[in-house]
VOFIMAR-570771 format. One line per 3 residues: number of its first residue (from 0); their letters; for each residue x, y, z of C-alpha. Coordinates in steps of 0.5 Angstrom, whole numbers, always signed. Example, Ala and Ser with C-alpha at 12.3 -4.5 7.8 and 13.67 -1.06 7.14 Angstrom:
! residues 2
0) as) +25/-9/+16  +27/-2/+14 .
//
This chain:
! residues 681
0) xxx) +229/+1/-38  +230/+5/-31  +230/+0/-25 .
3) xxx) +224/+3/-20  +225/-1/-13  +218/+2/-12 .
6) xxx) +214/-2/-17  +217/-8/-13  +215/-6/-7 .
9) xxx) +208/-4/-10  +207/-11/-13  +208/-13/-6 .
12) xxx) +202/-9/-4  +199/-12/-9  +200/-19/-7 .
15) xxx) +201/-20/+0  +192/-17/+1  +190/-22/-5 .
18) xxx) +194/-28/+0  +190/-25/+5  +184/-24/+3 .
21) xxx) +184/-32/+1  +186/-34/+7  +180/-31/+9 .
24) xxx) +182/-26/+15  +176/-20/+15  +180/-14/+16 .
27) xxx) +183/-16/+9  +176/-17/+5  +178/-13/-1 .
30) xxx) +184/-16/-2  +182/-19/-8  +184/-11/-11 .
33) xxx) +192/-14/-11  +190/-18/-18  +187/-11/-21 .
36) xxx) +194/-7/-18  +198/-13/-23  +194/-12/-28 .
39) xxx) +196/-4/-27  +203/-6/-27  +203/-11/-32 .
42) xxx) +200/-6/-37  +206/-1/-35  +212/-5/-36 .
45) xxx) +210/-9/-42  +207/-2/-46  +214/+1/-44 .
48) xxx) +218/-4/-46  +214/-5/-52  +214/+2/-54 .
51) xxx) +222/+3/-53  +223/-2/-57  +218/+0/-63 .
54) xxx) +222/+6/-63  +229/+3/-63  +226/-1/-69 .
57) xxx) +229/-8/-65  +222/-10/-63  +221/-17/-64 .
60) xxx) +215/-21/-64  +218/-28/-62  +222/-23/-57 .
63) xxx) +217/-21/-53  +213/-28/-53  +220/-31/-51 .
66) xxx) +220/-26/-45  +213/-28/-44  +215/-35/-43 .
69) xxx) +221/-35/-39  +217/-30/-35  +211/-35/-33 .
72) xxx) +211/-41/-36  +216/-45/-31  +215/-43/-24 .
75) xxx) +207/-44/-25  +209/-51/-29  +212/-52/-23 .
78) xxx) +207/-51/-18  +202/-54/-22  +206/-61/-21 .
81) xxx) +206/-60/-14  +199/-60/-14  +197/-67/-18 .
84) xxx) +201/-71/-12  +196/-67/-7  +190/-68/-11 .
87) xxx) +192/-75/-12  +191/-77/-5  +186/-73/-2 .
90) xxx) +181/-70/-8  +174/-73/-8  +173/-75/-14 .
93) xxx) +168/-69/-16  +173/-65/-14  +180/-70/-18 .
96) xxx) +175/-68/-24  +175/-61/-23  +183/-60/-22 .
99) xxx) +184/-63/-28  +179/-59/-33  +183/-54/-31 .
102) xxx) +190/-57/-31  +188/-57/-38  +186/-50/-39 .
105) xxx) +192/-47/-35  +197/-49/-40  +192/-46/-46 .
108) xxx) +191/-40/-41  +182/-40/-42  +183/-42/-35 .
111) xxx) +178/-35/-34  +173/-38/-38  +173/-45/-35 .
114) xxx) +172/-42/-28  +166/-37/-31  +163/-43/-33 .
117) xxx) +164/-46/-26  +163/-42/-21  +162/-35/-17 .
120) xxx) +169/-33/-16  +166/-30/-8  +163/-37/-7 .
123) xxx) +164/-42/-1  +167/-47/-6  +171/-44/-10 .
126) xxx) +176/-43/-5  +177/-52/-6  +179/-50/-13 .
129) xxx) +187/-50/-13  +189/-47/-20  +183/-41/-19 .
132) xxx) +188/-36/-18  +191/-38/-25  +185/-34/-28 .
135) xxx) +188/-27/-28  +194/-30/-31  +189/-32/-37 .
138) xxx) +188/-25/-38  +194/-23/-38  +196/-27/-43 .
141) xxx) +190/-25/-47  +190/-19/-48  +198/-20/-50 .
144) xxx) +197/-24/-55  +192/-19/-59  +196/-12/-56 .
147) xxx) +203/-12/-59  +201/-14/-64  +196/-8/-64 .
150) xxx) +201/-3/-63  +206/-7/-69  +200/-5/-74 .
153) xxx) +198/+1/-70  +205/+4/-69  +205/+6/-77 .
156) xxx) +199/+11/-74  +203/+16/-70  +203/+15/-63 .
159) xxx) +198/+20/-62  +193/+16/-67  +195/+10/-62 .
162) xxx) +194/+13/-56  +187/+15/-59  +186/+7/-61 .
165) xxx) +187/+5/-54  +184/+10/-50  +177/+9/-55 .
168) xxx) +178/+0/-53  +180/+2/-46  +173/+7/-45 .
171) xxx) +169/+0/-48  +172/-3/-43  +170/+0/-38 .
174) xxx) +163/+1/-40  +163/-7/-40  +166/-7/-34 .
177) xxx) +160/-2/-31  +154/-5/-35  +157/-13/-33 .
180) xxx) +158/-11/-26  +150/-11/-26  +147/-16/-31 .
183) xxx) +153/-20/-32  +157/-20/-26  +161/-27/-26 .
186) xxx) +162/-26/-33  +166/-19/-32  +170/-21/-27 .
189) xxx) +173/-27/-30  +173/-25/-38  +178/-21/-41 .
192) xxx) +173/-16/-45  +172/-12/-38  +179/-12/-36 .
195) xxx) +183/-10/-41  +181/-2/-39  +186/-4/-33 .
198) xxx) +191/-6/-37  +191/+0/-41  +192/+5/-35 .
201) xxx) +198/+3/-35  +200/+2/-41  +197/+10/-41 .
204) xxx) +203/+11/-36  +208/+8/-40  +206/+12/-47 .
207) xxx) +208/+19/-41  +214/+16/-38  +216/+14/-46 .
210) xxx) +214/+21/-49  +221/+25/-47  +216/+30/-43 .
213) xxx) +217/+29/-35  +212/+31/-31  +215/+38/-27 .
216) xxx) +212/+39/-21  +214/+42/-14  +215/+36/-9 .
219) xxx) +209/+38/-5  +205/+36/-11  +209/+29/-12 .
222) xxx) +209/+27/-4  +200/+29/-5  +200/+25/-11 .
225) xxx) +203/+18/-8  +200/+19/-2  +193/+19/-5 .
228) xxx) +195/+14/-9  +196/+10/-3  +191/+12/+0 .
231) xxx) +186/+10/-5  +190/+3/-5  +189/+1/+2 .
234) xxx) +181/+4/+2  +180/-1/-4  +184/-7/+1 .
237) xxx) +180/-5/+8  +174/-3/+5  +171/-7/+0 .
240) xxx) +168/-14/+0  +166/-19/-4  +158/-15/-4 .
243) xxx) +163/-9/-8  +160/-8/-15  +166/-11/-18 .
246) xxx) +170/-9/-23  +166/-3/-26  +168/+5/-23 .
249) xxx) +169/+2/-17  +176/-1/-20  +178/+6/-21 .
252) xxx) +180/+6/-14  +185/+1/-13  +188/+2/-20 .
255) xxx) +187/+9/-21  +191/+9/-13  +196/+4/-17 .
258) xxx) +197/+9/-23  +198/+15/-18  +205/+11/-14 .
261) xxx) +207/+9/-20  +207/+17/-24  +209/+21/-17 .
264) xxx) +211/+15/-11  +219/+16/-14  +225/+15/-9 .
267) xxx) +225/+22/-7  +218/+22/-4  +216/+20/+3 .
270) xxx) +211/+14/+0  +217/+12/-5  +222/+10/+0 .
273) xxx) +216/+7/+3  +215/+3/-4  +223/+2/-4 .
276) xxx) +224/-1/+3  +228/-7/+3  +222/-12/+6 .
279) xxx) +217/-9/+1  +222/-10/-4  +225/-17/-3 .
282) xxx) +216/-19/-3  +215/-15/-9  +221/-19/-13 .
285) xxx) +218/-26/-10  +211/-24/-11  +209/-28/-17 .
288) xxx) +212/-34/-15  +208/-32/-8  +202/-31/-12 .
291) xxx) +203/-38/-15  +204/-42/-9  +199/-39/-4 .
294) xxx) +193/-42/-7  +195/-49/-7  +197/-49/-1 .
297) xxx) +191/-46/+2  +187/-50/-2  +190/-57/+0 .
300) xxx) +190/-55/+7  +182/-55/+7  +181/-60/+3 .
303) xxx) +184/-64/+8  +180/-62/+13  +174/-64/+15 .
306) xxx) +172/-57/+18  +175/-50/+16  +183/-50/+19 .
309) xxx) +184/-44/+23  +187/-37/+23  +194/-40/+27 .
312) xxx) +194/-45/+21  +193/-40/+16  +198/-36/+18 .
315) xxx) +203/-42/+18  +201/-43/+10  +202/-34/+9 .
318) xxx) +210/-35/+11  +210/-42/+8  +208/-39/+1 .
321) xxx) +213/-34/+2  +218/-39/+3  +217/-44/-3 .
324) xxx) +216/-37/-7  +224/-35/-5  +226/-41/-7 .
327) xxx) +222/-42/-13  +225/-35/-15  +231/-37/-14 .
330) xxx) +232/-44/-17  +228/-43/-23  +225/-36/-24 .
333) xxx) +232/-33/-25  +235/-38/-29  +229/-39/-34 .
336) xxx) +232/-31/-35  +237/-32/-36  +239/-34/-44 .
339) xxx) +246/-37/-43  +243/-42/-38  +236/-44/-42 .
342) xxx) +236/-42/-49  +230/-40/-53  +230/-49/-56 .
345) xxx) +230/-51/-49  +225/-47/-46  +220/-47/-52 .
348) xxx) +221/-56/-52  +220/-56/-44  +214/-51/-45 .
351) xxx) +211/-55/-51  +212/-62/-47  +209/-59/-41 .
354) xxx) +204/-57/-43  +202/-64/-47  +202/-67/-41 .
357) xxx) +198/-63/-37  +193/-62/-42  +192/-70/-43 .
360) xxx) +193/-71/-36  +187/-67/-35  +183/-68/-41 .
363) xxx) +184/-76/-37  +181/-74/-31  +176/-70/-34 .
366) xxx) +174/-77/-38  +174/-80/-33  +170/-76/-29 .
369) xxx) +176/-76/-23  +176/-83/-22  +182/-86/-25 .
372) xxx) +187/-83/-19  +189/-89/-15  +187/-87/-8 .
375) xxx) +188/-93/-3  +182/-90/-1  +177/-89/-7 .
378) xxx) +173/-95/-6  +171/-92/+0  +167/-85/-4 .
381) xxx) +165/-90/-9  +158/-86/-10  +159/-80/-5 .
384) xxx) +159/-75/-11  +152/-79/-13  +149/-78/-6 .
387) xxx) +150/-70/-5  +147/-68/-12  +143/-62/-12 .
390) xxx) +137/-62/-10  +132/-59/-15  +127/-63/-13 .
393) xxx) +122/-65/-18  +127/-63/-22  +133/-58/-26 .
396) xxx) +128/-55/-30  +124/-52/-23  +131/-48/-22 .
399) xxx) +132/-43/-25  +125/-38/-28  +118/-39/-27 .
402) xxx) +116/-44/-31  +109/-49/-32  +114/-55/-34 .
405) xxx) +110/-62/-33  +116/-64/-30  +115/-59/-24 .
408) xxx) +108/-63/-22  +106/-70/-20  +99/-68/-22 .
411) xxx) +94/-64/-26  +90/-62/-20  +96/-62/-14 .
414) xxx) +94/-61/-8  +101/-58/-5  +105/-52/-8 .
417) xxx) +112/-51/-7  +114/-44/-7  +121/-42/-5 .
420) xxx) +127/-42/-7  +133/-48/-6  +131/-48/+1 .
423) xxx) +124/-50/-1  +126/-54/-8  +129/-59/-2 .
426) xxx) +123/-61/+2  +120/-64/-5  +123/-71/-4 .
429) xxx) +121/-70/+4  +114/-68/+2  +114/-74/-2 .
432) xxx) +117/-79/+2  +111/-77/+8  +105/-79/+4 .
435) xxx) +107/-83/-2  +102/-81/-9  +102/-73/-6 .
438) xxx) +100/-69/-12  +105/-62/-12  +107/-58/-16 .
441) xxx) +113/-54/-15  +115/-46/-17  +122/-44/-15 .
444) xxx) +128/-40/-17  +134/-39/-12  +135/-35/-8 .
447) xxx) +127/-31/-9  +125/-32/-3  +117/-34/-2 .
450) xxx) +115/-26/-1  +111/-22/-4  +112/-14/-6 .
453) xxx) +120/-14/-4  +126/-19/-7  +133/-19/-4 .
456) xxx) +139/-16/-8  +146/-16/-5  +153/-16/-10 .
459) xxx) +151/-22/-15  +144/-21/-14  +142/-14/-18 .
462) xxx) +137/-10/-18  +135/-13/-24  +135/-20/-22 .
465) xxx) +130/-17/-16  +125/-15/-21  +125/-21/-25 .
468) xxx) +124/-24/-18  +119/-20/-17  +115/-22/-23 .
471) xxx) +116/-29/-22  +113/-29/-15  +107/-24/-18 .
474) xxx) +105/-30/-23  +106/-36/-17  +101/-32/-13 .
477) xxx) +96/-31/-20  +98/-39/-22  +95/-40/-14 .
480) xxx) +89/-36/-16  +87/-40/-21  +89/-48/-18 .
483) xxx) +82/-49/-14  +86/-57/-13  +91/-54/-8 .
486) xxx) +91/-53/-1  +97/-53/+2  +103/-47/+1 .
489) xxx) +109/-50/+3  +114/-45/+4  +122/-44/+5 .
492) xxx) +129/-40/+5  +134/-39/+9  +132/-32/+10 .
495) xxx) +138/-29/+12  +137/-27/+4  +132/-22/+7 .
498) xxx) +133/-21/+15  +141/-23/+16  +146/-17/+19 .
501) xxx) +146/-11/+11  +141/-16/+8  +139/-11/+3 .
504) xxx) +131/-11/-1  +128/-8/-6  +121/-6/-6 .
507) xxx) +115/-5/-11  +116/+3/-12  +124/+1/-13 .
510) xxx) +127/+3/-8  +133/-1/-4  +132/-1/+4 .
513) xxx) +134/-5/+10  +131/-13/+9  +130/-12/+16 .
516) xxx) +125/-6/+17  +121/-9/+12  +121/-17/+11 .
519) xxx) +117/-20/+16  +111/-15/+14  +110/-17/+7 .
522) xxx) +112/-24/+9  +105/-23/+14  +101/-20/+9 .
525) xxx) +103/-25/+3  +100/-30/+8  +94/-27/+10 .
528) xxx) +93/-26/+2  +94/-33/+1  +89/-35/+7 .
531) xxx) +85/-30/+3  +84/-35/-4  +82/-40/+1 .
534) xxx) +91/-44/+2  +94/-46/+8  +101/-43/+8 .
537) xxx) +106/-48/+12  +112/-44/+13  +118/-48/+14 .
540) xxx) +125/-47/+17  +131/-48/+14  +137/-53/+17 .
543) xxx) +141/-52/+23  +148/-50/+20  +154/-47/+23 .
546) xxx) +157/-44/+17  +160/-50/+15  +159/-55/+10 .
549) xxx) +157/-60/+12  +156/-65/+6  +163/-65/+5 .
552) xxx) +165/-66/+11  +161/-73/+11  +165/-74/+5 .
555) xxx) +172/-72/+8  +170/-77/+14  +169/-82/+9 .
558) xxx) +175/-82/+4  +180/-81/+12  +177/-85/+17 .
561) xxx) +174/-80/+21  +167/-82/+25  +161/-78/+21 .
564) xxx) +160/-75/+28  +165/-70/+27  +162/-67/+23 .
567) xxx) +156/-66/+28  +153/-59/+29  +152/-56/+36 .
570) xxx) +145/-53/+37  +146/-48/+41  +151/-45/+36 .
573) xxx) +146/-46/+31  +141/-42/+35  +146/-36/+37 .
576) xxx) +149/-36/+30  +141/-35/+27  +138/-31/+31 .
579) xxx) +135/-25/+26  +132/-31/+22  +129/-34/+28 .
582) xxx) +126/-27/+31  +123/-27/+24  +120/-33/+24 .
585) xxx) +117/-32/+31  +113/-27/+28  +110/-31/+21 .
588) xxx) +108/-36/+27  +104/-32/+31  +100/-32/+24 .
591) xxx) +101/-38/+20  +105/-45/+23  +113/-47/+23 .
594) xxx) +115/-53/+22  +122/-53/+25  +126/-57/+22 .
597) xxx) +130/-58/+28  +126/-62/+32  +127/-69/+26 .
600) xxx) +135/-67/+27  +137/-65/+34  +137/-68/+40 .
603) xxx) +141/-66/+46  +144/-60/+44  +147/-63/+38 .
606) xxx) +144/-63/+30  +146/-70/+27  +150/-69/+20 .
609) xxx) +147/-77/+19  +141/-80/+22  +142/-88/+21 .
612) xxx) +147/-88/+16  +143/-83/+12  +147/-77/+10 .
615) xxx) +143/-71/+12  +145/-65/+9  +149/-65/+2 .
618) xxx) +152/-58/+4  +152/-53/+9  +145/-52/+9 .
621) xxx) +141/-56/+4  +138/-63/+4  +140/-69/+1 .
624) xxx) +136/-72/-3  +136/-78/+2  +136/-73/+7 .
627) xxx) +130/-69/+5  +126/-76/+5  +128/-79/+11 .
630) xxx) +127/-73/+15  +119/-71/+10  +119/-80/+14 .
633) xxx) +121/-78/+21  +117/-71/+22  +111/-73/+18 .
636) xxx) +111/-66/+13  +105/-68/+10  +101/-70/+16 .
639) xxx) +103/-63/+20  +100/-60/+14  +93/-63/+15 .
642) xxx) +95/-60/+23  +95/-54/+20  +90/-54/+16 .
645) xxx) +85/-57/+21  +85/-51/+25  +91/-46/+22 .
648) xxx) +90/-41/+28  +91/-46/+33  +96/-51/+29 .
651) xxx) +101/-44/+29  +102/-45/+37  +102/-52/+38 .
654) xxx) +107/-54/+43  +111/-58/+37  +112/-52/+34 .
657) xxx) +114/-48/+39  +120/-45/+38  +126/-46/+43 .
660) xxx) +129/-43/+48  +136/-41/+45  +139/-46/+48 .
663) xxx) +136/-53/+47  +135/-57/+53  +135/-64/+54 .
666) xxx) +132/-69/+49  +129/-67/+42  +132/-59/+41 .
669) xxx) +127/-56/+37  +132/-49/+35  +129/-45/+30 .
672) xxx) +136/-44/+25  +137/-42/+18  +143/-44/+15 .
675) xxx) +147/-37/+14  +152/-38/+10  +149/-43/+6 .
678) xxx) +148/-40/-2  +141/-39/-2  +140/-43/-9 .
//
């Protein structure tokens, strides 16, 4: 096959966004695209070859699965190892657990479906996972355990029954992809039933560059056609972001982009000898050894920081991942090639003992729940992953749907309803704490906020899960109808979910508006229709936050040796990074009181992460179970719900409950924030 120096330099528009998109510079929040160009490229490639050597007669299974191995096994062996001295020294033992389970999962390549099973890939928490890149790889290797084998069986067909095949999967795919991106999106993203259709546009391509028909067109036409599809390569990278309905029809841009450079970017166009420069070349032929390293390292770098590194930082670890990609190009991707250096015998046994000790290194740290790695400093976290469990509140069971479980009450006849989300799901331990024996009941569901009329939708969080939030608040509202014992309303969410800068609704009718235009008039009428049933509504504010996550800093400072008083917030940042929260609750204050969580955590200008030894948060906005309830103890939560409820009008302009001035004075800050980059769980 032809060597094209432009698909090299397209693979280098490929990898450099996604290595920028994970070190998180803005201008790059679509670079996650680069992994859809890969599997563009991919499909290309390997079909061509495949059907080059069908039609010679000379393919060969065990051929084509020993390119596969001497192409990927071992350089991502190879970072895979560098990685245990890392996570052995610096992982918490949460996260030791973690890596291993996908130390065993890479080699086996089900890491996608490990990491569909543990987290959102958009998450805050997933970018401390250093192996999670590997779930493209498990993808890929998928769909070519099943697709040569395909057009083995097929090819008997005639290529024109194949092609037929192919383009009816690549249609079902792309209809998953599209009904996946809204109801199932963690799912589409990660697993192999919704990406094949990628694969399959550049196998399409290989079947034309295959079929002895060359496209005949004017070079004007060619010169159009690659820079279009540059065009739409670069829209996808600058202009998508992590809200992007991911991978259904808005995956055609990226890919279709990357289907049109590859058709008509030749060497004698414009874009083409853009593509075949030498610095876009040199990238695109170290790009999967690139690929590989830059998520560990950037892993790595924020687990050994107790605050987020800067940009300057990261910039640093871009050029070092290039640097170690050339390297491992040089020193075991070309030799591992070459036949006359490795045979088939050696590369299968080093393929076969690597991947045993990988998969019974992870399988040990996965039984041991990440404890079994000598850290000099282990004793030190003993215990930590137990003090920053989620908080549910009364339990897991209030978590997720509407639902009258025993567990979620203390009593038959409460006195107190919880409604919320996870931000009202923390308070419950306070609540208690604050009155011991109080009889509760709680009815939350992440990120559905306490409102009545209008549910949140953003990327994840679909029109249909806003119905269905919709639906469970109706029927909070109606078990509150008919609870004559209930009194009191507690309220909570982070609220940025509805108010924040883009926050998106959805209303009654159905139809999708600016959170802002609309969220504090039906927050004001769900709180004159609960006064209407004879409750006091209390609203609570979320914590102070800076964006970061402050329950893991606790722990980083406790396995280093740094004072907790790192990871301190300063409240005047809070406040200015709160401000459309803070606004909105200004106005639910001038009907119903706010109980301002700040006023228990902050204290001359700076909200403590610990308050005598208890660790306040368990992330980036929620409390801990300890926190919740030292803090319930220090404010008296039940007691200001009897304030409110002697007086509600009055109650909602006392002075403790006045919001403050944007910068806090001296002495107890009372900052009315919310933690906006906390999950609304």
């Amino acid at each position: 096959m032809e060597y094209r120096r432009e698909i090299d330099g397209l693979r280098a528009l490929a990898v450099l966004p996604v290595i920028l998109f994970h070190a998180g510079f803005k201008p790059f929040g679509g670079g996650f695209v680069g992994v859809d160009v890969f599997f563009v490229i991919s499909g290309y490639l390997i079909t061509r070859i495949i059907l080059s050597e069908l039609a010679a007669g000379t393919f060969s299974i065990g051929r084509f699965y020993e390119r596969r191995v001497r192409r990927i096994l071992p350089v991502l062996f190879l970072v895979m190892l560098a990685c245990i001295p890392f996570a052995w020294f610096w992982l918490l033992p949460g996260d030791m657990r973690d890596f291993s389970a996908s130390l065993a999962a890479v080699p086996v390549f089900v890491s996608n479906i490990l990491f569909w099973r543990e987290s959102v890939y958009f998450d805050a928490g997933t970018e401390l996972k250093p192996l999670l890149h590997t779930w493209s790889l498990a993808v890929e290797e998928q769909y070519y355990a099943l697709f040569p084998i395909f057009l083995l069986l097929a090819w008997r067909l005639g290529r024109r029954s194949v092609l037929a095949l192919l383009l009816a999967a690549a249609v079902v795919s792309l209809g998953l992809a599209q009904w996946g991106s809204a109801a199932k999106p963690d799912a589409a993203f990660y697993l192999l039933p919704t990406r094949a259709w990628e694969l399959s546009i550049g196998a399409f391509l290989a079947f034309h560059a295959t079929s002895g028909q060359p496209l005949n067109m004017p070079k004007w036409a060619g010169e159009l056609g690659g820079a279009l599809g540059l065009a739409l390569l670069l829209y996808a990278v600058f202009f998508f972001d992590e809200a992007t309905p991911f991978p259904g029809v808005y995956a055609l841009v990226p890919t279709l982009g990357a289907a049109l450079l590859i058709l008509f970017a030749s060497r004698d166009t414009v874009v083409g000898g853009l593509l075949g420069s030498r610095v876009l070349v040199g990238i695109g032929l170290i790009s999967y050894s690139a690929y590989l390293w830059h998520q560990p390292l950037f892993a790595f770098a924020r687990h050994r920081s107790l605050m987020p590194p800067g940009e300057l930082v990261f910039a640093g670890l871009v050029v070092a991942s290039l640097g170690l990609a050339f390297l491992s190009w040089k020193y075991v991707e070309q030799p591992f090639r070459s036949r006359s250096v490795f045979s088939r015998t050696h590369v299968y046994a080093l393929s076969v003992i690597a991947s045993i000790f990988f998969v019974g290194f992870g399988i040990v740290g996965v039984l041991t729940h990440g404890t079994f790695h000598a850290s000099p400093r282990l004793d030190k976290v003993a215990g930590l992953d137990a003090r920053m469990l989620i908080n549910h509140g009364l339990g897991a069971d209030c978590e997720g749907d509407y639902t009258d479980s025993p567990r979620c009450r203390t009593s038959e006849h409460p006195e107190v309803l919880v409604w919320g989300d996870s931000y009202a799901m923390h308070l419950v331990q306070g609540l208690q704490a604050s009155r011991p024996g109080l009889q509760l009941v709680q009815k939350t569901v992440s990120m559905c906020g306490p409102f009545l009329d209008i549910a949140p939708v953003t990327g994840r969080y679909v029109p249909s899960w806003a119905e269905k939030c919709m639906r469970v608040n109706d029927r909070v509202f109606e078990f509150l109808r008919h609870s004559p014992s209930i009194k009191y309303v507690v309220m909570s969410s982070p609220f940025r979910q509805y108010v924040g800068a883009g926050a998106t609704v959805m209303t009654r009718d159905g139809q999708i508006v600016a959170g802002a235009e609309v969220a504090a008039q039906a927050m004001l009428s769900t709180l004159e229709r609960i006064r209407q049933l004879g409750k006091v509504p209390v609203v609570f504010s979320p914590t102070p936050g800076n964006g970061h996550n402050i329950g893991r800093c606790l722990m980083r400072a406790t396995l280093f040796d740094v004072p907790h008083s790192a990871c301190d917030i300063d409240a005047a940042q809070s406040s200015l990074r709160q401000a459309p929260v803070r606004e909105f609750l200004r106005k639910v204050q001038t009907v119903a009181p706010v109980v301002w969580l700040d006023e228990g955590m902050c204290l001359e200008g700076v909200c403590k992460a610990t308050l005598d030894g208890v660790f306040m948060y368990r992330d980036d906005g929620h409390l801990s179970h300890e926190g919740s309830a030292y803090l319930g103890r220090r404010m008296g939560f039940h007691q200001r719900l009897v304030a409110a409820a002697a007086s509600p009008r009055e109650a909602a302009g006392l002075a403790r409950l006045v919001p403050p001035a944007p910068v806090p004075m001296a002495g107890v800050a009372r900052v009315a924030t919310a933690s906006e980059s906390s999950p609304a769980r």
